[in-house]
C-alpha positions in Angstrom: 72.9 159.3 134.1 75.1 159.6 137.0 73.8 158.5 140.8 73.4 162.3 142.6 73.4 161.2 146.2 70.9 162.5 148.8 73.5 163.4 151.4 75.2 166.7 150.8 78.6 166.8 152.7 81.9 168.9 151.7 84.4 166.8 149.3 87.3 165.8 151.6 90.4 167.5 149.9 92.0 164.3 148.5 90.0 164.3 145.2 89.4 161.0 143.1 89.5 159.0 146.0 87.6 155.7 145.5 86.6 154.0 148.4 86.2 150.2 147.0 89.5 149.7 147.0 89.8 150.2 150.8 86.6 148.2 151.1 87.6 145.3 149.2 91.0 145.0 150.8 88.7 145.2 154.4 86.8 142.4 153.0 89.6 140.0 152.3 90.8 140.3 155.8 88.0 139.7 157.2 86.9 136.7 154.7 90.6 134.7 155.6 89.1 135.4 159.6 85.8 133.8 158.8 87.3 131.0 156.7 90.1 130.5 159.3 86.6 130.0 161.7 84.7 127.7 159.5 88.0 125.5 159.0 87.6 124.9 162.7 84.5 125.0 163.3 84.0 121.8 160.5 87.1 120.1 162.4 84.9 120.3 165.2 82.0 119.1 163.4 84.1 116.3 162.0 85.6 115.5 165.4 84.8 112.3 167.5 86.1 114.0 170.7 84.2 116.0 172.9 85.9 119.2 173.9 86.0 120.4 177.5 83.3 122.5 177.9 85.1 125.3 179.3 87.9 125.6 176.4 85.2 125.7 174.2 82.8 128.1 172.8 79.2 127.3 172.1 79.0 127.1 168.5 81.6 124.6 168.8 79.3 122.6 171.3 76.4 122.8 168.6 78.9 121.3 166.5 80.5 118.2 168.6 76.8 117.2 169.8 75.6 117.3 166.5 72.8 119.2 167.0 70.2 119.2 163.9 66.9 121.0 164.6 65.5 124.0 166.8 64.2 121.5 169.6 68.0 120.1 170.2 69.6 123.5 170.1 66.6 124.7 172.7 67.7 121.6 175.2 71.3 122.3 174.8 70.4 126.0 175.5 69.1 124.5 178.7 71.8 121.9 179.6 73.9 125.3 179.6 71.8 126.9 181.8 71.5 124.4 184.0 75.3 124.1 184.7 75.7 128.0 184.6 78.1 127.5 181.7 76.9 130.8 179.4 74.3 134.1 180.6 71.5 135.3 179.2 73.4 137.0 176.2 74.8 133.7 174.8 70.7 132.4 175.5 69.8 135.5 173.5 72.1 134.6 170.5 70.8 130.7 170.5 67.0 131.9 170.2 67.8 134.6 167.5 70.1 131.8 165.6 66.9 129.1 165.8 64.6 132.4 164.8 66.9 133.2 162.1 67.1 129.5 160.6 62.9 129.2 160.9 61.7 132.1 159.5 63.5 130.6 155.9 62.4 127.1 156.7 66.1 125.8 157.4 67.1 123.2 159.6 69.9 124.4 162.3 72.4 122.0 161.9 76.3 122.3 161.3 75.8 122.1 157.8 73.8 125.1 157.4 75.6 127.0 160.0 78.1 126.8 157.6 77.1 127.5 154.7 75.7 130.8 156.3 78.7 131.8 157.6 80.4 131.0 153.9 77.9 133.5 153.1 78.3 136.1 155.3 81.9 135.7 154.5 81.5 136.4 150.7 79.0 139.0 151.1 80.0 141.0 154.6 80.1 145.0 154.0 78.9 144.6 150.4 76.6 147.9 151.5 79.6 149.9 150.9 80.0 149.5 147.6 76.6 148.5 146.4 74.5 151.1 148.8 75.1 154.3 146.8 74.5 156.6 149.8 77.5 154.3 152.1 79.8 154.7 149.1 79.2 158.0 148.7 79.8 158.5 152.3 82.9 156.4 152.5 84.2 158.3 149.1 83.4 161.7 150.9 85.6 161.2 154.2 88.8 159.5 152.2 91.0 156.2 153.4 91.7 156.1 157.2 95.0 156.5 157.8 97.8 159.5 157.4 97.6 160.3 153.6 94.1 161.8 154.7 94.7 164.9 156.2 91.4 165.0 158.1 91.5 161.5 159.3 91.4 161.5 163.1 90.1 165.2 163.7 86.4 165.9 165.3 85.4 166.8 161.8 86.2 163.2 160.4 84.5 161.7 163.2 81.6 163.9 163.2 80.9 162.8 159.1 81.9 159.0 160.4 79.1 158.4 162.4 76.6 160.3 159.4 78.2 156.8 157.7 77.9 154.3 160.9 74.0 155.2 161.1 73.7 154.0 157.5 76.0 150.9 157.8 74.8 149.6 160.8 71.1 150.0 159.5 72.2 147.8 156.7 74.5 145.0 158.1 73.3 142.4 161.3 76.8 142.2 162.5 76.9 145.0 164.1 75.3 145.2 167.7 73.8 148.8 166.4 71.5 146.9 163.9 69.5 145.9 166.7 67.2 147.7 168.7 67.9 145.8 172.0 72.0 145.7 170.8 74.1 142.7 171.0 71.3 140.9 172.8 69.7 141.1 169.1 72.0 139.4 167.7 72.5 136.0 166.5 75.8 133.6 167.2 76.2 133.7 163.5 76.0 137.5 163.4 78.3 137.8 166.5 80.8 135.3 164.7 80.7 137.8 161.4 81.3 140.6 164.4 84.2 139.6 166.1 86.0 138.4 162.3 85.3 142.4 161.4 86.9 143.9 164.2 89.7 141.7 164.5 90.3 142.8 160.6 89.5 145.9 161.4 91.7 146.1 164.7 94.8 144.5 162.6 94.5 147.2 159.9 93.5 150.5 161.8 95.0 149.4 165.3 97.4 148.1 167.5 96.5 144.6 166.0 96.2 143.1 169.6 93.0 141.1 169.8 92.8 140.9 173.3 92.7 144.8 173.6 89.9 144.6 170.7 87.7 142.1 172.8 88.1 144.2 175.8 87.2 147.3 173.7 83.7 145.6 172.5 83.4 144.5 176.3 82.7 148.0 177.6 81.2 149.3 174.0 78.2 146.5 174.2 78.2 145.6 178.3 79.4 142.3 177.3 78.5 140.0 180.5 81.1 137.7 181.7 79.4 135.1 179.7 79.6 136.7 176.8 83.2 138.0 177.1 84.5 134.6 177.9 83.3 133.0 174.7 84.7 135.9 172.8 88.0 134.2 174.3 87.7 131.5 173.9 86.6 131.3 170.0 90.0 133.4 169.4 92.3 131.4 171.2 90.6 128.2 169.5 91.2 130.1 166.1 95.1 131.1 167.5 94.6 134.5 167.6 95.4 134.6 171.4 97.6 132.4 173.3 95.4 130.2 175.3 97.4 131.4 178.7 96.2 135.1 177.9 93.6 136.0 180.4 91.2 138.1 179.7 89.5 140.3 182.7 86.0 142.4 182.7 86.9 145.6 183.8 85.6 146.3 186.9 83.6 149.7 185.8 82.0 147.8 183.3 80.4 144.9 186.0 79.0 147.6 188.2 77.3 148.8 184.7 75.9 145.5 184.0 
């Protein structure tokens, strides 16, 4: 018997659309922008040298200083406090990382935080094709660009955010999941994040990742902290020249 979905909504007027197409295409981008991370983030792992603090991100500090259990991340959390290197966002993300790792009785060390992020890579927006109600949804509105007469128009985007709701309550990686937002979130999850709207910003946008950072910036209230590491994990990946610079907009400090 065919799967009758709960959500009634109009058929978009391209008929036979199948959304896992789009969805698998979305999820190859993204896996070559998490595996493009994990190549460099086990260079850094593998690495003797001890990057300059403030070219790297934090992850990759994890990584050079070896740390192994909950107790070194926790002091290294404080060693970055100390020297006002990261705010309470990045503090946020190292608690929910150690919570994460606990709660399944893994050690936090570079090994693991690789193999999660491998995972995350195979698996990320699996919901749209195995949640009936996401693909059913996504099948509903049709593909996202011009063939899709609709795309773009209050209508679309009035059914889109019917979808988001679902999506977000199914996936960590997005700041939405969370009922305090990004500050929710894990460094792994905000790793998966910024790998799906760079994907996501190449495909549907302008593909300029700076733009896209700057975007999430005022979306989430991204503190300078926050915003910084953003930069400076893409430039470390080459996805932004490392003279780009890369500005909180003033609108969005007076928010914070």
């Amino acid at each position: 018997m065919a799967y009758q979905s709960q959500i009634v909504l109009p058929r978009n007027s391209i008929i036979g659309y199948d959304s896992r197409t789009d969805t698998l295409k979305h999820k190859k981008d993204v896996y070559e922008n998490m595996d493009t991370f994990i190549k460099e983030f086990e260079r850094a792992v593998n690495s003797s040298k001890k990057f300059r603090h403030n070219y790297f991100d934090v992850l990759a500090l994890v990584a050079t200083r070896n740390v192994q259990n909950p107790a070194k991340l926790s002091q290294l959390k404080e060693e970055l406090r100390s020297s006002n290197r990261n705010g309470p966002i990045v503090f946020s993300m190292i608690d929910n990382l150690v919570h994460d790792f606990s709660t399944r009785n893994l050690e936090v060390d570079p090994k693991n935080i690789k193999t999660e992020l491998d995972y995350r890579a195979f698996t990320h927006d699996n919901s749209k094709i195995e949640n009936p109600d996401e693909k059913s949804f996504l099948d509903f509105m049709g593909p996202r660009d011009q063939t899709n007469p609709e795309y773009g128009t209050p209508y679309y985007y009035e059914r889109s955010e019917q979808f988001r709701k679902l999506h977000y309550l199914n996936n960590p990686h997005h700041p939405e999941h969370f009922a305090n937002g990004i500050m929710g979130m894990s460094l792994i999850d905000f790793i998966e994040m910024l790998c799906d709207t760079n994907a996501a910003r190449i495909k549907y946008g302008n593909g300029n990742v700076a733009e896209n950072i700057l975007d999430q910036a005022g979306k989430y209230q991204f503190t300078d902290n926050c915003l910084q590491m953003s930069a400076n994990t893409n430039k470390r990946l080459e996805l932004i020249e490392p003279t780009t610079r890369i500005i909180l907009p003033e609108e969005i400090r007076r928010g914070l």
